[in-house]
C-alpha positions as CSV (number, residue, x, y, z in Angstrom):
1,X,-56.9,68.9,-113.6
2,X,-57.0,69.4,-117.5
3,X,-53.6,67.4,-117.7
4,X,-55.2,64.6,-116.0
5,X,-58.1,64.3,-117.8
6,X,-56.1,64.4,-121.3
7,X,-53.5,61.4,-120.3
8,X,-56.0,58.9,-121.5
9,X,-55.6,60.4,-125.1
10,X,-52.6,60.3,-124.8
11,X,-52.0,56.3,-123.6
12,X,-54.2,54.9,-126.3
13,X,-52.6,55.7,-129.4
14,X,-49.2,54.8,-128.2
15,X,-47.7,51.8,-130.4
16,X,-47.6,49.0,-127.2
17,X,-51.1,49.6,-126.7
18,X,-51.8,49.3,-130.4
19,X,-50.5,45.7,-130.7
20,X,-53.0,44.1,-128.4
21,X,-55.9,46.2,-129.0
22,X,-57.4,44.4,-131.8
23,X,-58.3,41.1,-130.7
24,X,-58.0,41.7,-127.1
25,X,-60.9,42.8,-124.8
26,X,-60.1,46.5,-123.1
27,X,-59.0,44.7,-120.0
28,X,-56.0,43.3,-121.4
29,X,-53.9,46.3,-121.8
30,X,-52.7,45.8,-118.3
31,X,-49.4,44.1,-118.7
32,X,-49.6,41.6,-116.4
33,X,-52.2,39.7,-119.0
34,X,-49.8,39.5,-121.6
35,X,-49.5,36.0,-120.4
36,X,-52.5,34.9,-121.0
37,X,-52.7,35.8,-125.1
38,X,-51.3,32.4,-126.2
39,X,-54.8,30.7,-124.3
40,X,-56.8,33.4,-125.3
41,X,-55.7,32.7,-129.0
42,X,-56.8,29.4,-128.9
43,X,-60.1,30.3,-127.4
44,X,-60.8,32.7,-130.4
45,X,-59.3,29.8,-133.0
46,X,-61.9,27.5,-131.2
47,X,-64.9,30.0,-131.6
48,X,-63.9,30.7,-135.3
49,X,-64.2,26.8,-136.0
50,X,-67.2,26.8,-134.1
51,X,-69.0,29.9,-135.9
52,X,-67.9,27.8,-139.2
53,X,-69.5,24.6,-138.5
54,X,-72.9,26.1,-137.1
55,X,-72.9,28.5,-140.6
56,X,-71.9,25.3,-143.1
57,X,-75.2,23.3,-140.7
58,X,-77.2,25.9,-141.6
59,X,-76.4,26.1,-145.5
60,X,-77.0,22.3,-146.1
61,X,-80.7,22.9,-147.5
62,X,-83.1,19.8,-145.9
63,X,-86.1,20.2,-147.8
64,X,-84.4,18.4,-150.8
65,X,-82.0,15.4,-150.3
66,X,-78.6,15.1,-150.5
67,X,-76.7,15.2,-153.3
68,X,-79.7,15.8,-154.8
69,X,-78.1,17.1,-158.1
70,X,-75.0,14.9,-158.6
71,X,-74.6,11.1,-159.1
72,X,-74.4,9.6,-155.4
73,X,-71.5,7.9,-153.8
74,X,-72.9,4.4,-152.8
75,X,-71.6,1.4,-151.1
76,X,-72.1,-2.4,-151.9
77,X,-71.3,-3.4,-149.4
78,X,-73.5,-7.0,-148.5
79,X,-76.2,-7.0,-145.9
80,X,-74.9,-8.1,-142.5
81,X,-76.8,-11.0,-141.2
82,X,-78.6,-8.7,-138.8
83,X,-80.1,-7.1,-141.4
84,X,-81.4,-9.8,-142.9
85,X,-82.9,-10.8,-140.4
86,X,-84.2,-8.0,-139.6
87,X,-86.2,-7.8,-143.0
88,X,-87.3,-11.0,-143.7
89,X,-90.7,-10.4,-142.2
90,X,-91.1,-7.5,-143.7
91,X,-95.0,-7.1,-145.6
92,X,-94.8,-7.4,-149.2
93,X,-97.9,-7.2,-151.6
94,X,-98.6,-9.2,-155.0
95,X,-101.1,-7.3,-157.6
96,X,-104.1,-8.3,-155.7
97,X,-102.9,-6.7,-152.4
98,X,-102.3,-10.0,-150.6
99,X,-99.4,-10.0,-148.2
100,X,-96.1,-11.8,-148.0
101,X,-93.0,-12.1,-146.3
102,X,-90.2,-10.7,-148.0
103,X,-88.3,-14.3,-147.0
104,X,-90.9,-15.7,-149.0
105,X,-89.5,-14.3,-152.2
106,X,-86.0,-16.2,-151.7
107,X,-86.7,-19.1,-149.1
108,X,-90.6,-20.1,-149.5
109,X,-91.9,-23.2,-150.7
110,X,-90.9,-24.0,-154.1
111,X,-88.6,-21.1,-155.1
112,X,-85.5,-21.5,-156.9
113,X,-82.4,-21.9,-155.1
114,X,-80.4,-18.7,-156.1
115,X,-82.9,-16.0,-156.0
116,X,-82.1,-12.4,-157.8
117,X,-84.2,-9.4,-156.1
118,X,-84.6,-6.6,-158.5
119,X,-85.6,-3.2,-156.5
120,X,-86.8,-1.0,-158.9
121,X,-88.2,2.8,-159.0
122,X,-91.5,4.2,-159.1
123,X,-94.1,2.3,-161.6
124,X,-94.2,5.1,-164.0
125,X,-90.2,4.7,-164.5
126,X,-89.6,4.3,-168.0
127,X,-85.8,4.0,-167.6
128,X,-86.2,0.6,-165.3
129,X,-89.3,-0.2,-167.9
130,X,-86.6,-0.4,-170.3
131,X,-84.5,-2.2,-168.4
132,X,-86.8,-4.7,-167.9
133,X,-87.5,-5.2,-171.4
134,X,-83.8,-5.9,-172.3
135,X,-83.5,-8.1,-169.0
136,X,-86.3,-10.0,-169.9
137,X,-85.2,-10.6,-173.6
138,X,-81.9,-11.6,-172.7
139,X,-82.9,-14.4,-169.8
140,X,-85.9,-16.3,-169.5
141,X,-87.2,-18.2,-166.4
142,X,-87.0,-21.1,-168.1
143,X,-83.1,-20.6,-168.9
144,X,-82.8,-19.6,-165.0
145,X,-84.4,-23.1,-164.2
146,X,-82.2,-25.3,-166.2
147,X,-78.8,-23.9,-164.5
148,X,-76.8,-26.6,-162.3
149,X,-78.3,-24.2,-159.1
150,X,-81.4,-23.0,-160.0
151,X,-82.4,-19.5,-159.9
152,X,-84.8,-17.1,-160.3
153,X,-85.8,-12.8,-160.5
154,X,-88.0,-11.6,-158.6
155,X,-89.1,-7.7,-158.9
156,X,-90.2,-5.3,-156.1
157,X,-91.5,-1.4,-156.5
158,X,-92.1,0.8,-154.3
159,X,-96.1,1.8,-155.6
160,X,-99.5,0.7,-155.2
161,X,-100.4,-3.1,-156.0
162,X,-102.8,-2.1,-158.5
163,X,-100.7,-0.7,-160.6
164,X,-98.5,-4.1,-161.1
165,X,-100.6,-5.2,-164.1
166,X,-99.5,-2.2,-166.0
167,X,-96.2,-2.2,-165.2
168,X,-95.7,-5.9,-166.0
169,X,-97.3,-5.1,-169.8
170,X,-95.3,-1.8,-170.2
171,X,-91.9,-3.5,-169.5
172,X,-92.9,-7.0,-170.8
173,X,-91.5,-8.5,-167.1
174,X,-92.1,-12.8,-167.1
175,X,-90.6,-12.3,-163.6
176,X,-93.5,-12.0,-160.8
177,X,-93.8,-8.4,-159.1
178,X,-94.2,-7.2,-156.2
179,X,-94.0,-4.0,-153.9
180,X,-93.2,-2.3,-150.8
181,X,-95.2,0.3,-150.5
182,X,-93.9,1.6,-147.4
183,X,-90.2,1.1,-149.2
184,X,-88.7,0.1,-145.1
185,X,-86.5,-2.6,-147.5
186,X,-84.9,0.1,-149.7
187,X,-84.2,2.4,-146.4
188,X,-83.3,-1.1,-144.2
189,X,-80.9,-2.7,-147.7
190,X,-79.3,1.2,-148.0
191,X,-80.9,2.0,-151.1
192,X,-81.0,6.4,-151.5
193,X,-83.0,8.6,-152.8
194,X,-81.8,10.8,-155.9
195,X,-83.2,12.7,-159.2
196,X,-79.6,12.8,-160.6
197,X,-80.2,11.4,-164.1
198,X,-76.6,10.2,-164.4
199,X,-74.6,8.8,-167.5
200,X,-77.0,6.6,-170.2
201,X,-76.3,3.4,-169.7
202,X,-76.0,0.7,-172.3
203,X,-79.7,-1.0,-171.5
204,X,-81.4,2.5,-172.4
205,X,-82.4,2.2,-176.3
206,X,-84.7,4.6,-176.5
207,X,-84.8,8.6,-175.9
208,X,-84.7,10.6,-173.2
209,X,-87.8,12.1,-174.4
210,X,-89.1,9.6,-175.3
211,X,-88.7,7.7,-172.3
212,X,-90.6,10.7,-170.5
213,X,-93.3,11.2,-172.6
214,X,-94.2,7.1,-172.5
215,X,-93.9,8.1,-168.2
216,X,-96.1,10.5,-168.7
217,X,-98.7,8.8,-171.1
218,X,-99.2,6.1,-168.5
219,X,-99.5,8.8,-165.4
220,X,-102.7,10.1,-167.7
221,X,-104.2,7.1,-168.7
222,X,-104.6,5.9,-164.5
223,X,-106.2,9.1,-163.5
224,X,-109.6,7.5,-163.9
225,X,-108.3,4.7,-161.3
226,X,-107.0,7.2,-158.7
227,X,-103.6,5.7,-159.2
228,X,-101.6,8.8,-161.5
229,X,-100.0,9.6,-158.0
230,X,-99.3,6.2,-156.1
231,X,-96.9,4.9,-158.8
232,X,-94.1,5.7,-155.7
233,X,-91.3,7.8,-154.4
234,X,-90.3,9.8,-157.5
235,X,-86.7,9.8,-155.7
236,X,-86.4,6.3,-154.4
237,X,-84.2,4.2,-156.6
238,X,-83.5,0.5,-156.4
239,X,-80.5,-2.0,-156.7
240,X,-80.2,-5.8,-157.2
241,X,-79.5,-8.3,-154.4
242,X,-78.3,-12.3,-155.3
243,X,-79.7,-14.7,-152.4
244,X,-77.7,-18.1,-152.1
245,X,-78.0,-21.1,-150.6
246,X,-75.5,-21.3,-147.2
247,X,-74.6,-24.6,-148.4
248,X,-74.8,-24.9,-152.2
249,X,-74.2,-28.9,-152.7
250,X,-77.3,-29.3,-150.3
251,X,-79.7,-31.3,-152.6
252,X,-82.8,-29.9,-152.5
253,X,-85.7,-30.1,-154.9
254,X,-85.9,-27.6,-157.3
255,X,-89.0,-25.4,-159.2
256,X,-87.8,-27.1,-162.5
257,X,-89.1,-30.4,-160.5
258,X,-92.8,-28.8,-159.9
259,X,-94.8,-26.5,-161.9
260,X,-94.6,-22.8,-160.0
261,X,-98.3,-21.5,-159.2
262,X,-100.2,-19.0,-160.9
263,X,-99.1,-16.7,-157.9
264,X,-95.5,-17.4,-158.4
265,X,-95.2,-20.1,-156.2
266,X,-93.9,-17.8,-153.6
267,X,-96.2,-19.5,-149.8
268,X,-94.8,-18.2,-146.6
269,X,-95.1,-22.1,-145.4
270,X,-93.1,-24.8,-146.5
271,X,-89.4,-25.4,-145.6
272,X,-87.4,-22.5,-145.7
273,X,-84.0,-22.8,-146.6
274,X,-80.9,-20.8,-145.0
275,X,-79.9,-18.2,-147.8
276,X,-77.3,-15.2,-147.8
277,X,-76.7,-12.4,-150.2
278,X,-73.6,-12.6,-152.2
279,X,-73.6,-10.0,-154.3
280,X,-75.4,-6.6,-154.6
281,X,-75.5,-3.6,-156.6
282,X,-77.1,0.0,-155.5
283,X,-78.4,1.9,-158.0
284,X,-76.5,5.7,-157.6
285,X,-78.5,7.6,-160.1
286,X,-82.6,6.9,-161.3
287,X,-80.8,5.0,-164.7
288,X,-78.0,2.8,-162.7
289,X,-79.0,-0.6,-162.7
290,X,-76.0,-3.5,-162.7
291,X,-76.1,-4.0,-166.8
292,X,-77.4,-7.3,-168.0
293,X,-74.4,-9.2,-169.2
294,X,-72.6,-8.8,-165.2
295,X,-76.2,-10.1,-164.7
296,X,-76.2,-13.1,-166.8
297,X,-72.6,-13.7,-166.6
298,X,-73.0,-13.9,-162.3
299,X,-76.3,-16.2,-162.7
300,X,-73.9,-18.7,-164.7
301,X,-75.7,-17.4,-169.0
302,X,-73.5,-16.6,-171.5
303,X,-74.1,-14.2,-174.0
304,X,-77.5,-15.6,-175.8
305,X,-78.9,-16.3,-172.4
306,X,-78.1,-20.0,-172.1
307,X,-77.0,-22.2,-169.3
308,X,-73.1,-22.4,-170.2
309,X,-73.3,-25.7,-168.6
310,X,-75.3,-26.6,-171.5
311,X,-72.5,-25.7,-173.9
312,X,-70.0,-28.2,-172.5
313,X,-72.2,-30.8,-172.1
């Protein structure tokens, strides 16, 4: 009886039993499942890669978005069709809060023919303040009027109306503003959302500092307005979009032809003319806008912000 009861011992710490032990449940010892450890391999390699995707789901932290510290990786790539008309009904608001189509920027009654649509980020921004200052002293509308295809810039933020007026003082912007308060164009375009501050670009002339404290200043100064927090989506930056004409040689009456209205002559009547976008840029950091002379030189300006059609005339 004692032998029996020690042969257990004895069968466990024999070197065959040893090299399936590890891995193995108790079960397989028996030989007739060494067969079976080439399947149950793969089942454990299968768990493994299962245990690693749940742990790397788990580590991606959601409360702040992604790439939230590096310079994101975005595509422009144009805006299908679909998408476009998807949008083009979307509500936006002039500084008075009154409503318009987003088509009505590009296609309405009395717009230009080529239409620029700046997206910008929050209204206390002073990096796209700036680069509305540069833009603004580098093209005029009138310049934009006297190409061979007219064209025009049109702004949009993402903050309430009532802020408009200041934002148009603080970055000096001829070009009529808008916004989208809800920001459904920047998701619907693929515009993202980062705080990565990215590499200073050649339209920032001023300090980084500086450029904060000026934020900051006008943030203060609308707290007696209720508007120091609706200036936007701190994280929400912008891009450019170009809008052209389906058929460019189509001759069709122009804004240089009529003076544009106090309102920007943007009416959601009128004919509307078929337009697509040609070119776009997304911003990949909050200080990423296209620079101004791949603006000027794609709206047809040369360097002093002239139509270069003028030059060889």
């Amino acid at each position: 009886m004692a032998d029996h009861n020690t042969a257990p011992a004895t069968v466990a710490a024999t070197p065959q039993e040893l090299t399936v032990a590890t891995p193995v449940p108790a079960s397989t010892s028996s030989p007739t499942n060494t067969t079976s450890e080439p399947k149950e391999a793969q089942q454990q390699e299968g768990d493994a890669e299962e245990q690693a995707a749940s742990t790397k789901a788990i580590d991606v932290d959601k409360t702040q978005p992604e790439d939230f510290d590096g310079e994101l990786t975005t595509s422009n790539e144009l805006p299908s069709p679909e998408t476009l008309s998807k949008i083009e009904n979307h509500t936006v608001l002039d500084r008075n809060g009154k409503a318009h189509t987003f088509q009505s920027l590009y296609s309405g009654r009395n717009v230009a023919r080529r239409v620029l649509v700046l997206f910008v980020r929050h209204f206390f921004c002073g990096n796209c303040q700036e680069y509305l200052r540069l833009l603004s002293e580098s093209i005029t509308p009138d310049a934009l009027l006297r190409l061979p295809i007219s064209a025009s810039i049109v702004v949009i933020g993402c903050g309430d109306p009532d802020l408009i007026d200041m934002y148009e003082e603080a970055s000096k912007c001829p070009f009529p503003v808008y916004t989208d308060p809800t920001r459904s164009l920047y998701d619907e375009l693929g515009m993202v959302k980062t705080l990565a501050l990215g590499p200073k670009p050649a339209y920032i002339r001023k300090s980084l500092s500086k450029t904060v404290i000026d934020g900051i200043g006008q943030a203060l100064r609308s707290i007696s307005s209720g508007l120091t927090l609706k200036s936007g989506d701190k994280r929400q930056v912008g891009g450019e979009f170009l809008f052209e004409p389906l058929d460019l040689v189509t001759p069709i009456t122009t804004p240089a032809d009529n003076p544009v209205q106090d309102d920007g002559g943007h009416e959601d009547n009128g004919s509307i003319e078929a337009k697509r976008v040609t070119w776009c840029h997304r911003m990949r950091t909050t200080r990423d806008h296209a620079e101004i002379p791949e603006i000027m030189e794609m709206l047809g300006l040369d360097n002093q912000g002239q139509p270069i059609e003028d030059k060889k005339q």
